[in-house]
Backbone of each chain as nested JSON, in Angstrom:
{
  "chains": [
    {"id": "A", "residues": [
      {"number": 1, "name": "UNK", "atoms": {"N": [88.607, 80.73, 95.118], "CA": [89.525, 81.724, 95.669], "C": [88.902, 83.114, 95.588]}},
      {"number": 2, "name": "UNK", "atoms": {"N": [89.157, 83.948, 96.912], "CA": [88.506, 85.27, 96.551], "C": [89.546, 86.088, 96.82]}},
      {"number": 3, "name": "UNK", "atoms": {"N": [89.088, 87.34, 96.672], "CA": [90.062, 88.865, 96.312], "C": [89.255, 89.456, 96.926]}},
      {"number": 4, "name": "UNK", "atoms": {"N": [90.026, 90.786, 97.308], "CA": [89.329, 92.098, 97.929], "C": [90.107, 92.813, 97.575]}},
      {"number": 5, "name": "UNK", "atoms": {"N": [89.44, 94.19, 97.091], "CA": [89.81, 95.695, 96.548], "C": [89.969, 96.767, 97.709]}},
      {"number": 6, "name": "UNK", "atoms": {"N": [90.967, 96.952, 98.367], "CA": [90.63, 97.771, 99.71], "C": [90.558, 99.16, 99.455]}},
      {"number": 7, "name": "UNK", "atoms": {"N": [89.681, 100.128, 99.192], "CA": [90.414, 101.712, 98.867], "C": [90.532, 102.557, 100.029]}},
      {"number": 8, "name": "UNK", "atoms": {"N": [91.41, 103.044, 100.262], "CA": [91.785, 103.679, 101.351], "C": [92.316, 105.284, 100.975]}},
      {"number": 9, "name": "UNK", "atoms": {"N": [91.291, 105.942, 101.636], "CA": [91.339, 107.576, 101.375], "C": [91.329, 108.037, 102.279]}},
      {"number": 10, "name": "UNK", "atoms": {"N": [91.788, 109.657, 102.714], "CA": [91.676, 110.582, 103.389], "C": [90.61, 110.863, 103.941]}},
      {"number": 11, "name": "UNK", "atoms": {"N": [89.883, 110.929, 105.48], "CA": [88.648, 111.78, 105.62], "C": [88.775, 113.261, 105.068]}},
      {"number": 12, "name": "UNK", "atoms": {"N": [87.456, 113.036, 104.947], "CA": [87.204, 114.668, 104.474], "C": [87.654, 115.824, 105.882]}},
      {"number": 13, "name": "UNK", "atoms": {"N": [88.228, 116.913, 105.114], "CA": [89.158, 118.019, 106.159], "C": [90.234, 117.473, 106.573]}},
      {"number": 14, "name": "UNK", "atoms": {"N": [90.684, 116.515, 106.217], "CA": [91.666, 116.0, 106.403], "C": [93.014, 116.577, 105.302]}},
      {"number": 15, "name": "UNK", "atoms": {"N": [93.968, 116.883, 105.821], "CA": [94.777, 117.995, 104.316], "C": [95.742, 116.762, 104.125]}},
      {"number": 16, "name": "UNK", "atoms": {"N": [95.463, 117.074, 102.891], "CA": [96.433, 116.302, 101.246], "C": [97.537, 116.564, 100.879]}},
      {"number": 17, "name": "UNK", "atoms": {"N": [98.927, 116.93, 101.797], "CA": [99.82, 117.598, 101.184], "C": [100.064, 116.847, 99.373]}},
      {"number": 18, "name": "UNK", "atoms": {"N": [99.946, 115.294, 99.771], "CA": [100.547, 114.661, 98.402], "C": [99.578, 115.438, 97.097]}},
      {"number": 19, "name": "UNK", "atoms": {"N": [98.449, 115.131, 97.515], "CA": [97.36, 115.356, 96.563], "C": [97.587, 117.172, 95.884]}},
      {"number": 20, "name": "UNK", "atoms": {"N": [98.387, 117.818, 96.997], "CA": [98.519, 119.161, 96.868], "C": [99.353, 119.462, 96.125]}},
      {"number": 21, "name": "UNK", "atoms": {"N": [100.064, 119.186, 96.091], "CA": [101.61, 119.316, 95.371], "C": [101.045, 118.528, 93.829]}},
      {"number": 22, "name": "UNK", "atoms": {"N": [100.362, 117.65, 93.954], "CA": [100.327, 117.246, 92.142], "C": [99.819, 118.456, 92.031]}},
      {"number": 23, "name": "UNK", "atoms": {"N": [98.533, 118.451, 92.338], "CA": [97.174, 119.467, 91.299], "C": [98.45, 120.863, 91.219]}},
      {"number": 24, "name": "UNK", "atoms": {"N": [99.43, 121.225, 92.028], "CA": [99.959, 122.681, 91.751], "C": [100.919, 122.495, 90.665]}},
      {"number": 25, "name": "UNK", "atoms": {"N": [101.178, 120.829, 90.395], "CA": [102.573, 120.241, 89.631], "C": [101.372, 120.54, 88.306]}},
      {"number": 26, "name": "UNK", "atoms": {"N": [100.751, 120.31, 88.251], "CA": [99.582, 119.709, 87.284], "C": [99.714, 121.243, 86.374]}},
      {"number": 27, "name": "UNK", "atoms": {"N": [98.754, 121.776, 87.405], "CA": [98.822, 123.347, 87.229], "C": [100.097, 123.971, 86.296]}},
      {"number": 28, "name": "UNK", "atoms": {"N": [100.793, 124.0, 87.166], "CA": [102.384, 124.123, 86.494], "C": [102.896, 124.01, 85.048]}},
      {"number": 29, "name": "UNK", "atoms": {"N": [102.408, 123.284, 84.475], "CA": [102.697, 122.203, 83.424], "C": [101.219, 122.267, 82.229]}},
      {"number": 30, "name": "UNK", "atoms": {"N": [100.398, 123.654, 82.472], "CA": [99.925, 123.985, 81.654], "C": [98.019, 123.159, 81.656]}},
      {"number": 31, "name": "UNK", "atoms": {"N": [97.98, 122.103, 83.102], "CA": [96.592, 121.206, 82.639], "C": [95.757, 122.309, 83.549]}},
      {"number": 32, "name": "UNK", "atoms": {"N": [94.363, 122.635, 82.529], "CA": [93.275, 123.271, 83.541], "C": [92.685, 122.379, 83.643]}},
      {"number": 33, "name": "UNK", "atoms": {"N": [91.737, 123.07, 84.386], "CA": [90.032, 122.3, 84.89], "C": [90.188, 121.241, 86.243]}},
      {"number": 34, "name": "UNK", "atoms": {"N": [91.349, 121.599, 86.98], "CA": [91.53, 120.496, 88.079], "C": [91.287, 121.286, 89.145]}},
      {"number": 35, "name": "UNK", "atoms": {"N": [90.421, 121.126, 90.084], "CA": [89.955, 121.607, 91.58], "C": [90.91, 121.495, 92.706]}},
      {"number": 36, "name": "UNK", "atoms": {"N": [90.633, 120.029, 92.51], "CA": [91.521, 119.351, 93.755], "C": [91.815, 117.97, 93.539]}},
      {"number": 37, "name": "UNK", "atoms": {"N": [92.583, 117.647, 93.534], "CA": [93.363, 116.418, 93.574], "C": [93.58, 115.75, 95.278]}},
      {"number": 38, "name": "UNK", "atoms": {"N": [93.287, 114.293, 95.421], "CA": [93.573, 113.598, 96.217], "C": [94.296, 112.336, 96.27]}},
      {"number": 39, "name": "UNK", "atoms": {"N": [94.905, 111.997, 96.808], "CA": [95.621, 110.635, 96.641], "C": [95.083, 109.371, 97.711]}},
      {"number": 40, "name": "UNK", "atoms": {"N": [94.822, 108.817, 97.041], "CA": [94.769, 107.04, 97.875], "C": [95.086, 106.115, 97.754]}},
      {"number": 41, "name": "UNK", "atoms": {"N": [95.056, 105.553, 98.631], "CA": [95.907, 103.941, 98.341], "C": [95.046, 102.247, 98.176]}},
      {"number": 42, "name": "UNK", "atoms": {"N": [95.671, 102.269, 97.389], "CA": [94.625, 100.619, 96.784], "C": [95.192, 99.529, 97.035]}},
      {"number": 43, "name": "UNK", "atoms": {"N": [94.509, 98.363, 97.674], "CA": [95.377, 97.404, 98.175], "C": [94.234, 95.998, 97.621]}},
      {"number": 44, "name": "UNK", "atoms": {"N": [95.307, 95.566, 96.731], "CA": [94.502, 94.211, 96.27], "C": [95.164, 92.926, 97.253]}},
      {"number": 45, "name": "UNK", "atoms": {"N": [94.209, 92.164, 97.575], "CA": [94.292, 90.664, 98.209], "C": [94.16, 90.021, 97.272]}},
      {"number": 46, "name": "UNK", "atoms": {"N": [94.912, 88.75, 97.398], "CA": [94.187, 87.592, 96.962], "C": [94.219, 86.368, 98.447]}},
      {"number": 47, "name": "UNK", "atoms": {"N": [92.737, 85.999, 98.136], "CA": [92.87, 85.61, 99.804], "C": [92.881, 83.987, 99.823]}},
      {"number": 48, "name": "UNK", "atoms": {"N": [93.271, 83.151, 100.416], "CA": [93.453, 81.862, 100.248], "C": [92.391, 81.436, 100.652]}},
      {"number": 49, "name": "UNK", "atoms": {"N": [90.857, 81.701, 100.908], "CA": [89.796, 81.772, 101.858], "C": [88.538, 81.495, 100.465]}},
      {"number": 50, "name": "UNK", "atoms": {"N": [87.587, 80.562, 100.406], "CA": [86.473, 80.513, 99.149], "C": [85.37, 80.617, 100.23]}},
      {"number": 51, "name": "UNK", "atoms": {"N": [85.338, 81.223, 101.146], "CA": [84.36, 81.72, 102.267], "C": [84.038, 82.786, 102.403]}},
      {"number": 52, "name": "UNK", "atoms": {"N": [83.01, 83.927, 101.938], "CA": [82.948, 84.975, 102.08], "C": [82.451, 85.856, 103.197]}},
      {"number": 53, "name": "UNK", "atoms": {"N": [81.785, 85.091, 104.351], "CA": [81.535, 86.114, 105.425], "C": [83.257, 85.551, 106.042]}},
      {"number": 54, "name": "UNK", "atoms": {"N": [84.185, 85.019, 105.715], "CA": [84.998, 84.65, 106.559], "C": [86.03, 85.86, 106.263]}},
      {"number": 55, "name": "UNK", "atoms": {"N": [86.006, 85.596, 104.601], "CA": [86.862, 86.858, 103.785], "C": [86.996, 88.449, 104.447]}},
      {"number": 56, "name": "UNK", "atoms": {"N": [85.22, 88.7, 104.615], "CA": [84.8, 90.016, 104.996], "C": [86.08, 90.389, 106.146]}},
      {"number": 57, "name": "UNK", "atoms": {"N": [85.153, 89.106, 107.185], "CA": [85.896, 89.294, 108.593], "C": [87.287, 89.442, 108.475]}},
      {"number": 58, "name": "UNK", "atoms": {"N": [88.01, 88.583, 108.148], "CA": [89.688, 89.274, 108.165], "C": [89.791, 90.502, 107.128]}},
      {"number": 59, "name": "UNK", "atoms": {"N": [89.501, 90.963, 105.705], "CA": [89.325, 92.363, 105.357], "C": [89.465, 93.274, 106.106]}},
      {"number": 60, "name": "UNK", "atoms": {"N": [88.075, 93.414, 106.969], "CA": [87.509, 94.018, 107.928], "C": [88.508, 94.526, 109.41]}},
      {"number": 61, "name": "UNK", "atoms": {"N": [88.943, 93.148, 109.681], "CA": [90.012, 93.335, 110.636], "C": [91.437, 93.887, 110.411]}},
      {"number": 62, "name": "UNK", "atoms": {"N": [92.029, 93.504, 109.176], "CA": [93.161, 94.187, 108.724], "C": [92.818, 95.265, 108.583]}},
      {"number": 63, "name": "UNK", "atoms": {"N": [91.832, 96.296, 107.876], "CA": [91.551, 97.332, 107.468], "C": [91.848, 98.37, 109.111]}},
      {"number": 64, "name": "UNK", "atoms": {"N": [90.468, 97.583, 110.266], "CA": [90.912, 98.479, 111.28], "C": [91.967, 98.376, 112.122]}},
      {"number": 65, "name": "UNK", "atoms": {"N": [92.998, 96.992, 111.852], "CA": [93.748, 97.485, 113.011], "C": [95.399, 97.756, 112.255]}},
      {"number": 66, "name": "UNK", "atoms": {"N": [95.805, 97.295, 110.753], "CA": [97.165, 97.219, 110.256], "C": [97.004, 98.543, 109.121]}},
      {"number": 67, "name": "UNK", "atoms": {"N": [96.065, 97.66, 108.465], "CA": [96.153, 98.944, 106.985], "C": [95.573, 100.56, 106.593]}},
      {"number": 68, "name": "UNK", "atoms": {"N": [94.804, 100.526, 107.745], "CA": [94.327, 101.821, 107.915], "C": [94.765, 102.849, 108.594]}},
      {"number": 69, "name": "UNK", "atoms": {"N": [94.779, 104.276, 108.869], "CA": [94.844, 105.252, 110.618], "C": [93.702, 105.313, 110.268]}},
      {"number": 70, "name": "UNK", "atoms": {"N": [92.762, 104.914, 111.503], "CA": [91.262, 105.395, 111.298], "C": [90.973, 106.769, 112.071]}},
      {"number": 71, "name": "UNK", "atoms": {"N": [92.599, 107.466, 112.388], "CA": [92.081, 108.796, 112.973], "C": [91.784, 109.877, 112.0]}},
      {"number": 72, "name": "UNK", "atoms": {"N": [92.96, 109.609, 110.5], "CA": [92.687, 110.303, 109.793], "C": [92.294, 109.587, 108.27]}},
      {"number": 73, "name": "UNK", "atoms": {"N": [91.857, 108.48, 108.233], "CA": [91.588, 107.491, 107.155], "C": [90.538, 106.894, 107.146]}},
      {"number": 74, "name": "UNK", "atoms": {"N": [89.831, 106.385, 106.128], "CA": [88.66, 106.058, 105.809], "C": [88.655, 104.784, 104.722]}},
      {"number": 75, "name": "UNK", "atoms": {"N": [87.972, 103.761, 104.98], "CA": [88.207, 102.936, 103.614], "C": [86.903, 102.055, 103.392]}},
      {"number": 76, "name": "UNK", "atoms": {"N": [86.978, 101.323, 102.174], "CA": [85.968, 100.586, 101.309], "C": [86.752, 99.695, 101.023]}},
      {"number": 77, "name": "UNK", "atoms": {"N": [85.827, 98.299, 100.889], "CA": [86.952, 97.216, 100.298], "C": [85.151, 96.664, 99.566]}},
      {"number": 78, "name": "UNK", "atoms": {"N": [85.575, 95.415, 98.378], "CA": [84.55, 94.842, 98.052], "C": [85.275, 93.561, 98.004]}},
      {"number": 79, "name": "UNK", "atoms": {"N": [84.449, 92.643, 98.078], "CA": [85.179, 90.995, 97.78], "C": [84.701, 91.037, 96.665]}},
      {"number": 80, "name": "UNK", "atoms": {"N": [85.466, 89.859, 96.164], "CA": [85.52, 89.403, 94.56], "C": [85.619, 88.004, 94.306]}},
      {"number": 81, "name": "UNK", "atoms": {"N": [85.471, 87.587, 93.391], "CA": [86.024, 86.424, 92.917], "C": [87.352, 86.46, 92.118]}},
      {"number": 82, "name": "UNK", "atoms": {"N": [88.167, 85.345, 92.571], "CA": [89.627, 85.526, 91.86], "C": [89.396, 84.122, 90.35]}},
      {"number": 83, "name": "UNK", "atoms": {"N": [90.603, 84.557, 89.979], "CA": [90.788, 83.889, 88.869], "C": [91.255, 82.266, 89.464]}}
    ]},
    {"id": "B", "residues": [
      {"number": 1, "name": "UNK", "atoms": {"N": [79.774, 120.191, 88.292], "CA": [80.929, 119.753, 88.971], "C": [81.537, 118.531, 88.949]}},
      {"number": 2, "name": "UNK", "atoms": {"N": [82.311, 117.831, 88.211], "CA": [82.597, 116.278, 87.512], "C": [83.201, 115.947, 88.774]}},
      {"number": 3, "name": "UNK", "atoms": {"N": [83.79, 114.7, 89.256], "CA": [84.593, 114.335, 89.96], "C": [85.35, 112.709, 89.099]}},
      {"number": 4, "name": "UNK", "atoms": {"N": [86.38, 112.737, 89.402], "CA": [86.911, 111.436, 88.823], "C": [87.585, 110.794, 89.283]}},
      {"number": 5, "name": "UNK", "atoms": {"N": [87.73, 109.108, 89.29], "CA": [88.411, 108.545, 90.466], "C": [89.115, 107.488, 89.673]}},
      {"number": 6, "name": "UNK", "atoms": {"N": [90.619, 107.625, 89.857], "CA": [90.962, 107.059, 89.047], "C": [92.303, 105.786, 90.052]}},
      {"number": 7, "name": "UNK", "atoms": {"N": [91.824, 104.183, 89.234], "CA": [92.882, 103.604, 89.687], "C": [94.036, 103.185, 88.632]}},
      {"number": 8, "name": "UNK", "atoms": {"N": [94.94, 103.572, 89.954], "CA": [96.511, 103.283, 89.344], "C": [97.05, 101.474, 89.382]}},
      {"number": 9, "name": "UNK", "atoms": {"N": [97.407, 100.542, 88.751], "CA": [97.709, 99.443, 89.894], "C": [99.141, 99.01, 88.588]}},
      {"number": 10, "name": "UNK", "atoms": {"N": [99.681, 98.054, 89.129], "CA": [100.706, 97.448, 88.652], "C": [100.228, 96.806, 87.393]}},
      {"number": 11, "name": "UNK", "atoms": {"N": [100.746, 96.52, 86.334], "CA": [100.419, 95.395, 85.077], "C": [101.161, 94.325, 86.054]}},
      {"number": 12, "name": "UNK", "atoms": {"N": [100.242, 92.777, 85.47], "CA": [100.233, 91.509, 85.746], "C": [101.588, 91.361, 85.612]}},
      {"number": 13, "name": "UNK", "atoms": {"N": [102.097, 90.708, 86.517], "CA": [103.325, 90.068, 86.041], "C": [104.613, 90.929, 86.385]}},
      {"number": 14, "name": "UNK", "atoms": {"N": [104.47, 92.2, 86.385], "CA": [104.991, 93.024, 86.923], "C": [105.31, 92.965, 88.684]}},
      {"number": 15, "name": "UNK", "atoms": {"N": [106.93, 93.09, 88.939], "CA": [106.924, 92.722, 90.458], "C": [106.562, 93.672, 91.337]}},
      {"number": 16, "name": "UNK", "atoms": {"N": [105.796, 93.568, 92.502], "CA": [105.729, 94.374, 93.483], "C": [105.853, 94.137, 94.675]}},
      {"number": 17, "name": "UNK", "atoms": {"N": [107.158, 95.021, 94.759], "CA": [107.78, 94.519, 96.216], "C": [107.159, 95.53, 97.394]}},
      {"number": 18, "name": "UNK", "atoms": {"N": [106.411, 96.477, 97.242], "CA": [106.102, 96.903, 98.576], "C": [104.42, 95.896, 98.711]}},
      {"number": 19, "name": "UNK", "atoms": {"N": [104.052, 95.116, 97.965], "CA": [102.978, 94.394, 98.187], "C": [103.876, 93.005, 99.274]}},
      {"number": 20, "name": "UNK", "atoms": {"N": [104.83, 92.941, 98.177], "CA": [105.526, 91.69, 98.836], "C": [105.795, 91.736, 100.356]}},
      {"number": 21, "name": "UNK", "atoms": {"N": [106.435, 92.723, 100.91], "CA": [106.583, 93.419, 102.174], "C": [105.251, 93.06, 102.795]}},
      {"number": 22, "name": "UNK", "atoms": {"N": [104.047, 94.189, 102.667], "CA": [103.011, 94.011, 103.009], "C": [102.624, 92.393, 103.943]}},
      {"number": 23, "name": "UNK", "atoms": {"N": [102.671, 91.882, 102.655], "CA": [102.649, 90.706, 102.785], "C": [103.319, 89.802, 103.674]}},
      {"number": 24, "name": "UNK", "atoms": {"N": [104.511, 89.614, 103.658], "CA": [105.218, 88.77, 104.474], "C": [105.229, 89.464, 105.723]}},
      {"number": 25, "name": "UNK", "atoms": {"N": [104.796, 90.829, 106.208], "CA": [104.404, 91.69, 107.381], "C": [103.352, 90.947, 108.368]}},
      {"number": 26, "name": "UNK", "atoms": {"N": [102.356, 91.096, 107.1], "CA": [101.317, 90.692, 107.832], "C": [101.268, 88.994, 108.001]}},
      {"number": 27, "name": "UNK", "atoms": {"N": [101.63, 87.736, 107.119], "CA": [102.085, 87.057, 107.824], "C": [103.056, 86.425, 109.693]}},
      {"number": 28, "name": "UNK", "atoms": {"N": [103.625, 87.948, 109.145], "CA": [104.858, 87.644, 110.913], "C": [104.269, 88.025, 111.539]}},
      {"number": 29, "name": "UNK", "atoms": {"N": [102.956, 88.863, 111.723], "CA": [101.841, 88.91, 112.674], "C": [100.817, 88.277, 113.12]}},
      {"number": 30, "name": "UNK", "atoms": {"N": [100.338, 87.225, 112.339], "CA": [99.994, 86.188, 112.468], "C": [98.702, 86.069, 111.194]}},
      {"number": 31, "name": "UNK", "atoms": {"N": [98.662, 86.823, 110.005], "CA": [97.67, 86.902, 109.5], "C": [97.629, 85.545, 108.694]}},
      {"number": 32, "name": "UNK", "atoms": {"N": [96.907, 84.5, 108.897], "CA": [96.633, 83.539, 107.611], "C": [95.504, 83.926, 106.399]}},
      {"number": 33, "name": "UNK", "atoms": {"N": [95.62, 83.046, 105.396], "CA": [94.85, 83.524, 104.548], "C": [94.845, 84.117, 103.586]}},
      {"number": 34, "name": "UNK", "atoms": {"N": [96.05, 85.109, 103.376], "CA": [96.471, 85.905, 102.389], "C": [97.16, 84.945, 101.705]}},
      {"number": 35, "name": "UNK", "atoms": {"N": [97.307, 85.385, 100.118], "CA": [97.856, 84.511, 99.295], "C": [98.603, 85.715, 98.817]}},
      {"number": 36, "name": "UNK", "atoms": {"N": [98.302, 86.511, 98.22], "CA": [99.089, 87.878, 97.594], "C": [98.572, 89.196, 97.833]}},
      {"number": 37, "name": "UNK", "atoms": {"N": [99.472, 89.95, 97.671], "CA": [98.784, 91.205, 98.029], "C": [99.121, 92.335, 97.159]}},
      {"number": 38, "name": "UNK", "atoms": {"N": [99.166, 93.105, 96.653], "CA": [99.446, 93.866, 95.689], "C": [99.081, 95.333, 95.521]}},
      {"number": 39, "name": "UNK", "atoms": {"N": [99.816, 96.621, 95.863], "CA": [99.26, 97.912, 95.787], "C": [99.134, 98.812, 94.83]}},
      {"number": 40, "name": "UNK", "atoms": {"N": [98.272, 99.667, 95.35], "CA": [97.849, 100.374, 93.961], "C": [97.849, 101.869, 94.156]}},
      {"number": 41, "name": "UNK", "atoms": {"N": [97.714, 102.436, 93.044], "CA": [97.5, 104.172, 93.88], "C": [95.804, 104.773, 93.615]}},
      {"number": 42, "name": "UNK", "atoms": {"N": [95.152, 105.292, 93.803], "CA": [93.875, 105.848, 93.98], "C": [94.211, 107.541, 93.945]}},
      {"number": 43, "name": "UNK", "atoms": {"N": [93.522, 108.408, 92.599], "CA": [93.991, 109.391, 92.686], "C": [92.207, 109.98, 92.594]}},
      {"number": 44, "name": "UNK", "atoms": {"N": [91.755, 111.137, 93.477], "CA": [90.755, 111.118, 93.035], "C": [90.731, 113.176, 92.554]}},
      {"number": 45, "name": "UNK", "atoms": {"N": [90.156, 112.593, 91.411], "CA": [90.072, 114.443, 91.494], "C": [89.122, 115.078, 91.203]}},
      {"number": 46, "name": "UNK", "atoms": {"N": [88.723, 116.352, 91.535], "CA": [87.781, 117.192, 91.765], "C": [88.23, 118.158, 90.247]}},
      {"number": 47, "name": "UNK", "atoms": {"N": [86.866, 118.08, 89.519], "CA": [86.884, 118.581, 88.598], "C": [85.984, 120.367, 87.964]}},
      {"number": 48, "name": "UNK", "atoms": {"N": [87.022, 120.863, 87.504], "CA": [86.251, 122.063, 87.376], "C": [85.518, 122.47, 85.963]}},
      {"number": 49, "name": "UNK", "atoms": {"N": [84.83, 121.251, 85.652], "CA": [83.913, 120.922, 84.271], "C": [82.804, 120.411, 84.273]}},
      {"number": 50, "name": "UNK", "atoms": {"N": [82.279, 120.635, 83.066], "CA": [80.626, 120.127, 83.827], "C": [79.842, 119.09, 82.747]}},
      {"number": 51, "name": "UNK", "atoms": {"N": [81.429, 119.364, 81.375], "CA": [80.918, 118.059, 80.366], "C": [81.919, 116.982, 80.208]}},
      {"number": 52, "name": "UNK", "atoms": {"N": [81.047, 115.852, 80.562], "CA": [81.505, 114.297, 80.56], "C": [82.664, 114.11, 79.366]}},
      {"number": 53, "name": "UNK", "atoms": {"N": [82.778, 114.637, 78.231], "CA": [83.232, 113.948, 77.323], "C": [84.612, 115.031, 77.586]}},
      {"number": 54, "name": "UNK", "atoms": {"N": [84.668, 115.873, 77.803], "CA": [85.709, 116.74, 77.855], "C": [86.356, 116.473, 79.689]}},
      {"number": 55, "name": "UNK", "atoms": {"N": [85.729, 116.067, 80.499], "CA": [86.319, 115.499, 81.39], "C": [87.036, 114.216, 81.286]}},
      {"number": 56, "name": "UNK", "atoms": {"N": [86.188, 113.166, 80.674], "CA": [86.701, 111.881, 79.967], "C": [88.426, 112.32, 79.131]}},
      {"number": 57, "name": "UNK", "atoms": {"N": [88.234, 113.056, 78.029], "CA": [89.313, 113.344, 77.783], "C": [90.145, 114.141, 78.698]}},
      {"number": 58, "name": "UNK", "atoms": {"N": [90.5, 114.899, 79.244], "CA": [91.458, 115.254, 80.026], "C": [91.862, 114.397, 81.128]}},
      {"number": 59, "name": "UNK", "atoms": {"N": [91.007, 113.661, 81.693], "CA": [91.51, 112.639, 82.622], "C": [92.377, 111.498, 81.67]}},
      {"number": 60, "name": "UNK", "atoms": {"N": [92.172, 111.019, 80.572], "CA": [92.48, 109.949, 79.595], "C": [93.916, 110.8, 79.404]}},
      {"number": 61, "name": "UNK", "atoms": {"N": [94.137, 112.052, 79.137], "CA": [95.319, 113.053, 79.039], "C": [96.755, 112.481, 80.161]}},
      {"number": 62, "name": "UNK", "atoms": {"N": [95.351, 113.201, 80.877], "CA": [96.691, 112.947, 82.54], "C": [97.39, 111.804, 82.38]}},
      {"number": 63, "name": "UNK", "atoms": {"N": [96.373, 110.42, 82.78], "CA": [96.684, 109.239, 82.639], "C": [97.642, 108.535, 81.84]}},
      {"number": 64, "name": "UNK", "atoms": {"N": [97.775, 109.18, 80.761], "CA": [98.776, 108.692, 79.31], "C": [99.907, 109.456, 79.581]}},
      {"number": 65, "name": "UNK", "atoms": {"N": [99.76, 110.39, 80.173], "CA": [100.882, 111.146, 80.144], "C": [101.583, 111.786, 81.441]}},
      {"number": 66, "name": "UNK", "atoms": {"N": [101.044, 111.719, 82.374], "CA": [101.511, 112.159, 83.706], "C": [101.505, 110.888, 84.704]}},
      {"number": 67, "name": "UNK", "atoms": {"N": [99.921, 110.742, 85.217], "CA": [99.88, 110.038, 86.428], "C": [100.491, 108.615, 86.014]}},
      {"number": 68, "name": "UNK", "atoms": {"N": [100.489, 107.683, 85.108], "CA": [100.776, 106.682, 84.929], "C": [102.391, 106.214, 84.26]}},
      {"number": 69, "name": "UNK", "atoms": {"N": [102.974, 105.119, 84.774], "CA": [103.885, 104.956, 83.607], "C": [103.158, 103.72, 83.207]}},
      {"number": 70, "name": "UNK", "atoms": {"N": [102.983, 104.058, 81.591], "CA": [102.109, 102.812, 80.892], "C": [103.291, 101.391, 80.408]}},
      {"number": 71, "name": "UNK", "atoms": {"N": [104.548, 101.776, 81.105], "CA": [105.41, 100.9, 80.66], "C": [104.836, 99.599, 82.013]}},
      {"number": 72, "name": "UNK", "atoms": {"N": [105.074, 99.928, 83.017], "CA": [104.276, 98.657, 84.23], "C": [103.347, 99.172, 84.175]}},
      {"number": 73, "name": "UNK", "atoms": {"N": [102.622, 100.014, 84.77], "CA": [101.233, 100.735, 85.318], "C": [100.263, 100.43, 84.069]}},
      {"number": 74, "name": "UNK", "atoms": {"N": [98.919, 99.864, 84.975], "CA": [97.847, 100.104, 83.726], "C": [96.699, 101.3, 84.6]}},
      {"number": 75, "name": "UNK", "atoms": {"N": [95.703, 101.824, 84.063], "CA": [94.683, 102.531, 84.716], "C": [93.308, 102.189, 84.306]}},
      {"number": 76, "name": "UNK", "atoms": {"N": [92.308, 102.754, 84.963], "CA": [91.089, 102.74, 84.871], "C": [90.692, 103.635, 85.988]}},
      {"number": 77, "name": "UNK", "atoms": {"N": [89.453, 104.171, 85.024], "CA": [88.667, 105.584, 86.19], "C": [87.283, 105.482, 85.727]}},
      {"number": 78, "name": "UNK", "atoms": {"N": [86.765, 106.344, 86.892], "CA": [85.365, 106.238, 86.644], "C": [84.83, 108.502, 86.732]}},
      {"number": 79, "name": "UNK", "atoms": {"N": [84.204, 108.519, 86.307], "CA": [83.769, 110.262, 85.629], "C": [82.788, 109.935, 86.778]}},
      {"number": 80, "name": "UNK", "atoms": {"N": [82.26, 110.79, 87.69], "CA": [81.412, 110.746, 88.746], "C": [80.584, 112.071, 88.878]}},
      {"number": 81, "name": "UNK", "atoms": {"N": [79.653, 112.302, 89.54], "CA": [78.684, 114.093, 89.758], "C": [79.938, 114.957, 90.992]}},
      {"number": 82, "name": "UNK", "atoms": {"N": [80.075, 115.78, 91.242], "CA": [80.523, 116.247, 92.41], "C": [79.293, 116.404, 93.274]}},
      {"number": 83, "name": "UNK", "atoms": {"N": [80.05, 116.735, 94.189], "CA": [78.885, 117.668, 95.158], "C": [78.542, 119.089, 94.868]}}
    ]}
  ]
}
């Protein structure tokens, strides 16, 4: 059985309101040394698939056409082995 | 310039229903293959420090005490170079 780690972030110039509002919450509340804060979203599979160029391919395909905006989104996934 | 990337995800066993969603989504679309799916948060931040061990701790800070609830939520991050 395999897994995939999908991380899904913001392109760069792309504005962060979420990410914005912590680091000022952050701020707020007394924490230094924070620049900038960003937020992303992590999406674990577990895939019913022990095939890994097969794995890639649906990853790959969910990523560009359900789980992503690739107008303003960017992502990485790695396969894995599951338990 | 540190950068740190930190993941948020559910503890085991712990329910997650916007994975569950996800999930039975992408089923009614026709996705086979998936067995579970499970989300996470990805926070990445830009750091205004330039020593590891004092970045290490303040991120370990946040984590215990802000970004996470350690009651479901577990974490793990990684201390990175900036640009």
């Amino acid at each position: 059985m395999l897994t995939a780690e999908i991380r899904v972030t913001l392109k760069e110039g792309v504005l962060d309101p979420q990410g914005t509002t912590l680091n000022r919450s952050l701020e707020n509340i007394g924490y230094k040394g924070l620049k900038e804060v960003r937020m992303g979203k992590l999406i674990q599979l577990t895939l019913d698939l022990n095939d890994r160029a097969q794995a890639k391919e649906l990853v790959e395909e969910l990523c560009l056409k359900v789980l992503t905006n690739p107008v303003i989104e960017q992502y990485q996934f790695t396969i894995g082995e599951g338990k």
